[in-house]
N, C-alpha and C positions, 0 to 999 in steps of 0.2 A: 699558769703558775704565778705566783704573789712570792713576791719579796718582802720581807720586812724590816726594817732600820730601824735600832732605838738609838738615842743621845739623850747626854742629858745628867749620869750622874755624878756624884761630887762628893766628897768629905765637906758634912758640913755642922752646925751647932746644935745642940738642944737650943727649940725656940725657932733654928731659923728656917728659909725657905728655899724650895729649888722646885725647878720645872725641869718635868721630863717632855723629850717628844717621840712620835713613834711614826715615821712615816712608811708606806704600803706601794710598791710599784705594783702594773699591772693593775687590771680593771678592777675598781673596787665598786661595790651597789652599796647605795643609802640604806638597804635593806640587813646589807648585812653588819654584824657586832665587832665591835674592835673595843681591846678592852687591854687591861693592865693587871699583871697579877706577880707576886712577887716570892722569893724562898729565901732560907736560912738554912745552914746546912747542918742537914741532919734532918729537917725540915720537909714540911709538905709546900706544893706550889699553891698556892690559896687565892683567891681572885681578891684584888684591889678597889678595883673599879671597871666597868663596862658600860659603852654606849653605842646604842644606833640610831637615836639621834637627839636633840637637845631636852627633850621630854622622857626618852624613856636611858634612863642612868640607872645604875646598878652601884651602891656600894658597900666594901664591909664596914661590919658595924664599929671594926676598929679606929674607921678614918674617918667617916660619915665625923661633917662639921668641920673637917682640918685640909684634907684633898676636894679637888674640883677637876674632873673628869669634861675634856670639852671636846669639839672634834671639827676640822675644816674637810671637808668633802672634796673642792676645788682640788684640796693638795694631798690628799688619799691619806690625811696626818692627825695624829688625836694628839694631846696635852696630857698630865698632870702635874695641876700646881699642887705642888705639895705644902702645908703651910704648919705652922707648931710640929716642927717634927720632935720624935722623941727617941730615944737609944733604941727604942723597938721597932722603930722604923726602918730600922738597918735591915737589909738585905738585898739579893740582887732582884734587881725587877726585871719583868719580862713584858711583852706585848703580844698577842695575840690578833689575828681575823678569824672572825667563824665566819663562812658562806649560810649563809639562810639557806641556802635553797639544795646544794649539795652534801650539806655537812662538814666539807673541809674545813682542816683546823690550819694556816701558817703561824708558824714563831717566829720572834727576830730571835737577835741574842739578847744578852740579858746585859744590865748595864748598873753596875755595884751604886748603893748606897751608903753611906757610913755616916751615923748621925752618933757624934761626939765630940767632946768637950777636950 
């Protein structure tokens, strides 16, 4: 069984910056995806960002250039620096682990964004 913790969000400007983090108890493999994905209510859950490992990244094409998706193994924990956020940025985020190898999906909870002015 995997646990998942997110931290991390904040009321913050147009323009400015936050970092989320999402740490995983229980055995994590390099192998498997830990990713970030976020909703808006009324909204679909739409994937963020994903990585397993520093080469292979996944992002939408809404953040691509603004987020950086990173991940420490050591500490079962991934990052996103969020950076030029916009009002569209707002939503709760969530974090995800995929297992490679069995398909298990864990969530954490989700941890609010609010990007305004």
């Amino acid at each position: 069984q995997v646990h998942v913790v997110v931290s991390g969000g904040a009321l913050v400007q147009p323009g400015g910056s936050l970092n989320l983090s999402c740490t995983a108890s229980g055995k994590i493999f390099s192998i498997d995806t830990m990713g970030w994905y976020r909703q808006t209510p009324g909204g679909l859950r739409e994937l963020v960002a994903d990585i397993r490992n520093p080469k292979d990244t996944n992002y939408a094409d809404t953040v691509k250039g603004r987020f950086a998706i990173s991940r420490d193994d050591a500490k079962n924990t991934i990052y996103l620096q969020m950076n030029n956020l916009k009002p569209d940025d707002t939503a709760v985020y969530y974090c995800n682990v995929k297992r490679l190898v069995s398909g298990e999906i864990y969530w954490g909870q989700g941890t609010q964004v609010i990007v305004s002015s």
